[in-house]
BATOR-883277 format. One record per residue (C-alpha): x, z, y; residue in three letters; residue number from 1. Coordinates in nm, 3 decimals, padded with zeros to 5 digits. Example, Ala and Ser with C-alpha at 12.3 -4.5 7.8 and 13.67 -1.06 7.14 Angstrom:
NODE     east       up    north  kolke  mardo
NODE   01.230   00.780  -00.450    Ala      1
NODE   01.367   00.714  -00.106    Ser      2
// end
This chain:
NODE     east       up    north  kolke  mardo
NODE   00.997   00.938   00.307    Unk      1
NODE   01.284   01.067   00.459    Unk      2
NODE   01.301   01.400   00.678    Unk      3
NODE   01.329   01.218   00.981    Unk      4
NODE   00.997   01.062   00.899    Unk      5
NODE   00.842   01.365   00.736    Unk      6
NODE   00.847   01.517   01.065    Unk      7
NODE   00.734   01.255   01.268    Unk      8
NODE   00.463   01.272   01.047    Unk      9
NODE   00.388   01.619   01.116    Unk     10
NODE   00.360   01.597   01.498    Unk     11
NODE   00.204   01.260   01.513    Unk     12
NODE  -00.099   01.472   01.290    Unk     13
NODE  -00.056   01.796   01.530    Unk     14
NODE  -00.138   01.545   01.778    Unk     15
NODE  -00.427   01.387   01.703    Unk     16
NODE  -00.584   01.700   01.514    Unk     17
NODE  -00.526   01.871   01.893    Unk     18
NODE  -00.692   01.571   02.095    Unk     19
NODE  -00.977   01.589   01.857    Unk     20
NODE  -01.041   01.952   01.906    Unk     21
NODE  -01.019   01.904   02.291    Unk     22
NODE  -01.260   01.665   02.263    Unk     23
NODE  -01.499   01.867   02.089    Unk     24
NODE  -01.509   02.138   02.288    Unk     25
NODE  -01.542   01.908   02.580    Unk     26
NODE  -01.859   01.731   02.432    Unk     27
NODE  -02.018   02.055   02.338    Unk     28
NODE  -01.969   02.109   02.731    Unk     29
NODE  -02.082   01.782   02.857    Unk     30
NODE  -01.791   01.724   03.026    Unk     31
NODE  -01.652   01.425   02.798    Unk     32
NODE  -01.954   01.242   02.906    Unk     33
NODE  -01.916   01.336   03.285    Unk     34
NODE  -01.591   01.072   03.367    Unk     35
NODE  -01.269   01.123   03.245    Unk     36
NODE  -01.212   01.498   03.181    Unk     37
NODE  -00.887   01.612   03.364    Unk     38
NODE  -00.854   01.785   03.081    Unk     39
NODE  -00.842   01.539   02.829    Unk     40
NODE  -00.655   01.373   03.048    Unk     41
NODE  -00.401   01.599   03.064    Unk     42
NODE  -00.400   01.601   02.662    Unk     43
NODE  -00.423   01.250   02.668    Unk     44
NODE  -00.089   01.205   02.851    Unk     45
NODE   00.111   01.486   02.683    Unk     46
NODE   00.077   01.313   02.344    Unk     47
NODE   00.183   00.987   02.465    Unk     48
NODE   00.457   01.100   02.635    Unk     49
NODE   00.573   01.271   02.364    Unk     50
NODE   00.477   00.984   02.101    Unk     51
NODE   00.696   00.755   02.383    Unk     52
NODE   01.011   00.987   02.273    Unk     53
NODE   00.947   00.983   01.896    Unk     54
NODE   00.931   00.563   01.914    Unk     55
NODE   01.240   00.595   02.131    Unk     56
NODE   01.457   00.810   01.906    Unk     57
NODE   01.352   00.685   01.571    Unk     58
NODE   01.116   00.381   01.621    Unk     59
NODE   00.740   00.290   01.528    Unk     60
NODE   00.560   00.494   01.325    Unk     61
NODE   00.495   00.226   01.103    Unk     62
NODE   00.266   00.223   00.785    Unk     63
NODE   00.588   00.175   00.568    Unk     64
NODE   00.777   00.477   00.761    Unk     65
NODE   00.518   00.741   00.800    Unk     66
NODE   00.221   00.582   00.590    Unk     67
NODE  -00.136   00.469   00.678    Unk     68
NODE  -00.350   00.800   00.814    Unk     69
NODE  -00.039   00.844   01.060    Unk     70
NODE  -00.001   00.520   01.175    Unk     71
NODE  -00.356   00.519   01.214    Unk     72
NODE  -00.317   00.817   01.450    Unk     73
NODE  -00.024   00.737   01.657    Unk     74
NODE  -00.225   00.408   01.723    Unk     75
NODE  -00.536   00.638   01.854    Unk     76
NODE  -00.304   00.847   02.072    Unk     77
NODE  -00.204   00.524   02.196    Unk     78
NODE  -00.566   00.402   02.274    Unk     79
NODE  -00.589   00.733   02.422    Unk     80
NODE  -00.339   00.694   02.722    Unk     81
NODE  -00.559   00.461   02.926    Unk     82
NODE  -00.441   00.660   03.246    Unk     83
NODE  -00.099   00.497   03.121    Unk     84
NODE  -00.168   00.149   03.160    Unk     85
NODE   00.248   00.078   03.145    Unk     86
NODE   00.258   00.261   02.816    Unk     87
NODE  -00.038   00.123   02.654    Unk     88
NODE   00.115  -00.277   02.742    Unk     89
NODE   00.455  -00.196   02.635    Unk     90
NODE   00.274  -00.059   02.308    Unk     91
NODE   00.040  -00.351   02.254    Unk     92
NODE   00.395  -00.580   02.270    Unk     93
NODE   00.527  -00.417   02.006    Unk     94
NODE   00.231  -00.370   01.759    Unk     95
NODE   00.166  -00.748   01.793    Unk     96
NODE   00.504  -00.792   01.690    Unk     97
NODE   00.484  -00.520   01.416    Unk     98
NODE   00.193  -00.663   01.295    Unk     99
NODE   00.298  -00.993   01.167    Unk    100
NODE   00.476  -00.800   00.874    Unk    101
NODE   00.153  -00.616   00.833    Unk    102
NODE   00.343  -00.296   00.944    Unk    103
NODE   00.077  -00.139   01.158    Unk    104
NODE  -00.284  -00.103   01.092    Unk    105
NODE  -00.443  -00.407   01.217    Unk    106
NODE  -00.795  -00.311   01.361    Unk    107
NODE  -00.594  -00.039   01.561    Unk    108
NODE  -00.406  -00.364   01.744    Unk    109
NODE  -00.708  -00.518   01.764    Unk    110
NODE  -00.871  -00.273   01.966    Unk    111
NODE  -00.507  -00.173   02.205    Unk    112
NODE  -00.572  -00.532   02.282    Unk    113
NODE  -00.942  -00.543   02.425    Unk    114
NODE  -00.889  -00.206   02.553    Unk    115
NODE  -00.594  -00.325   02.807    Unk    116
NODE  -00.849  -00.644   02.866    Unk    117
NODE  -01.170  -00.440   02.936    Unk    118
NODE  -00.934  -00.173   03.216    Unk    119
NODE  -00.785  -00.502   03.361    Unk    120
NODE  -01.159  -00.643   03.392    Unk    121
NODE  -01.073  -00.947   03.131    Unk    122
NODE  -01.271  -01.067   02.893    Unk    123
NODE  -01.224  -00.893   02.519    Unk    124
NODE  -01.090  -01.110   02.219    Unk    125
NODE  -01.296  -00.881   01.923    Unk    126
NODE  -01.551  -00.761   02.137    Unk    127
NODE  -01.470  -00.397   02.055    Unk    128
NODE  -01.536  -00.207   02.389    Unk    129
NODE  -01.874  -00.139   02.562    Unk    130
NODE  -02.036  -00.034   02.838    Unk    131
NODE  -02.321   00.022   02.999    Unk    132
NODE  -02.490  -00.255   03.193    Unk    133
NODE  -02.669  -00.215   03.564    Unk    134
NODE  -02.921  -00.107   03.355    Unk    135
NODE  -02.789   00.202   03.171    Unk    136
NODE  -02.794  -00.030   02.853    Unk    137
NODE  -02.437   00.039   02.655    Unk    138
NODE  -02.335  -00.338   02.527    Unk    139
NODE  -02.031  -00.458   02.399    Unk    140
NODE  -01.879  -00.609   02.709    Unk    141
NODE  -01.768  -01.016   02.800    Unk    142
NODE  -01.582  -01.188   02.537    Unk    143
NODE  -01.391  -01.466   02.532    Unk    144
NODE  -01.518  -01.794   02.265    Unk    145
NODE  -01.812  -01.550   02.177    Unk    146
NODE  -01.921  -01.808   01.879    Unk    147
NODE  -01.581  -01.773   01.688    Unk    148
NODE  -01.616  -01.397   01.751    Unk    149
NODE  -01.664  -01.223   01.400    Unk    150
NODE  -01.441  -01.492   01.249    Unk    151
NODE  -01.201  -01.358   01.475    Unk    152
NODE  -01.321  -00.999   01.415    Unk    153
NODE  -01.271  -01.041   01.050    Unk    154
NODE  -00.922  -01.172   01.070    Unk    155
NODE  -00.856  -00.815   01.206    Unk    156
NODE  -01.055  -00.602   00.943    Unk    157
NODE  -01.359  -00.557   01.137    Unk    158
NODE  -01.683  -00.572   01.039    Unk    159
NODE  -01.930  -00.822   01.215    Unk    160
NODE  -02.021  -00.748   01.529    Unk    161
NODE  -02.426  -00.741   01.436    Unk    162
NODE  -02.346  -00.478   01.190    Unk    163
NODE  -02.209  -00.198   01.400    Unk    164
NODE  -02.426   00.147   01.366    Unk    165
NODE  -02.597   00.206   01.683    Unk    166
NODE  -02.322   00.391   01.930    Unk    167
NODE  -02.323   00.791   02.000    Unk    168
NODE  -02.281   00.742   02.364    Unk    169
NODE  -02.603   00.603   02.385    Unk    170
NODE  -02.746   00.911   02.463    Unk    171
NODE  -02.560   00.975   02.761    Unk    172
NODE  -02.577   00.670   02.956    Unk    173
NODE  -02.528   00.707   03.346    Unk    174
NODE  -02.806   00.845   03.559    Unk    175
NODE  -02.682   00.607   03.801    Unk    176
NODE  -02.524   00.291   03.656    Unk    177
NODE  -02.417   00.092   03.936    Unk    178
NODE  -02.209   00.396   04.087    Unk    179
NODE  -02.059   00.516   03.760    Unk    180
NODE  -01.925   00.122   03.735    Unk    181
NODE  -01.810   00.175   04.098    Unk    182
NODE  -01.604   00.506   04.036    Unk    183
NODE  -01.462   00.333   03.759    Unk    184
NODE  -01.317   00.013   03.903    Unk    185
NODE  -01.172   00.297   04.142    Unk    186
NODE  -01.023   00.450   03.870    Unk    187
NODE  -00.901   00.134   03.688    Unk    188
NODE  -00.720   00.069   04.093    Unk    189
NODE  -00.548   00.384   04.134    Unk    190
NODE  -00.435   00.447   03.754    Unk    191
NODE  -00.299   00.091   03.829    Unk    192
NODE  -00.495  -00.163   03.573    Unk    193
NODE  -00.623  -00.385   03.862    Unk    194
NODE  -00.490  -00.467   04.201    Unk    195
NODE  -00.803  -00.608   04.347    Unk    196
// end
C-alpha cells in the first residue's frame, strides 16, 4: 500500500472510530433515539465532506487501495450523510460502477441503494431499511418483487431476510407513530430527498 493510501487509511478509521463514539454517548443520552441528533448530524456531515475531498484528490477507497475494514468504513460514513442526499447519489453511482470489478464491499452498495430509496419514499430492492409502522411496530419497509427478495439479497452477501436477529431499536419505538412519520417526511422535504 502506498503512502498515499496508508494515510487515507488512517483518517477514513479516525472517522468512523469518532462517529461511533458520538454515537455512543448520544445513546447513553437518549438523544440518538429522539430524531436526528444535531449533533450527529454535525459529525455526520464533517466526515463526508471530508471523505468527498479524499475521493476527489486520490479516488475511491477501494478494497484493493485501502483494503476491506476501510472500505467497509468509508462506505458507513457514506450511509451516514443522509442529510446529504447529493452526496450519497453521486456515491451510490460510483460504487455501482466500482462494484462490477468487485472493488467495493458489496452489502455496503446494497444498502447506499435502499437507503436513497427508503429517504426518496421508493420502494427498497434488498429490503434492508425499517421502520416503524402506524403502529409503533419496526418492519422492514416496501420492497419491490418481494418473492425474488432473498435471491436478490443473497446476490449481495446478505443473509435471508427471515434470519435477521431481532433489531435494537425496537425498544425505542415512537410514543407517537403517526407524528414521528410526519416530522420525517418533513425532514426528507427540506434536506431535499422528496419534492412532494
Amino acid at each position: 500500500m502506498s503512502q498515499v493510501w496508508k494515510n487515507f487509511y488512517e483518517e477514513i478509521m479516525h472517522m468512523i472510530r469518532e462517529d461511533q463514539a458520538v454515537r455512543e454517548v448520544l445513546a447513553q443520552t437518549g438523544e440518538l433515539f429522539q430524531g436526528y441528533s444535531p449533533v450527529m448530524e454535525k459529525t455526520h456531515l464533517k466526515h463526508a465532506e471530508r471523505l468527498k475531498e479524499l475521493i476527489e484528490l486520490h479516488g475511491f477507497p477501494t478494497i484493493p487501495r485501502v483494503g476491506e475494514d476501510a472500505a467497509i468504513a468509508a462506505m458507513r460514513l457514506i450511509l451516514h450523510a443522509i442529510s446529504w442526499p447529493e452526496f450519497m447519489r453521486a456515491m451510490e453511482i460510483e460504487t455501482v460502477e466500482l462494484l462490477k470489478n468487485n472493488e467495493v464491499p458489496k452489502q455496503y452498495v446494497a444498502m447506499l441503494m435502499d437507503r436513497i430509496r427508503f429517504y426518496e419514499g421508493r420502494k427498497q430492492i434488498y429490503g434492508t431499511n425499517s421502520d416503524w409502522d402506524d403502529n409503533g411496530i419496526l418492519r422492514v419497509t416496501d420492497v419491490e418483487d418481494e418473492p425474488n427478495l432473498n435471491a436478490r439479497r443473497a446476490e449481495m452477501g446478505l443473509d435471508p431476510l427471515e434470519s435477521l436477529v431481532r433489531s435494537p431499536l425496537e425498544e425505542f419505538h415512537p410514543t407517537d407513530p403517526k407524528k414521528r412519520h410526519e416530522e420525517f417526511v418533513a425532514w426528507t422535504l427540506k434536506v431535499g430527498w422528496r419534492t412532494v
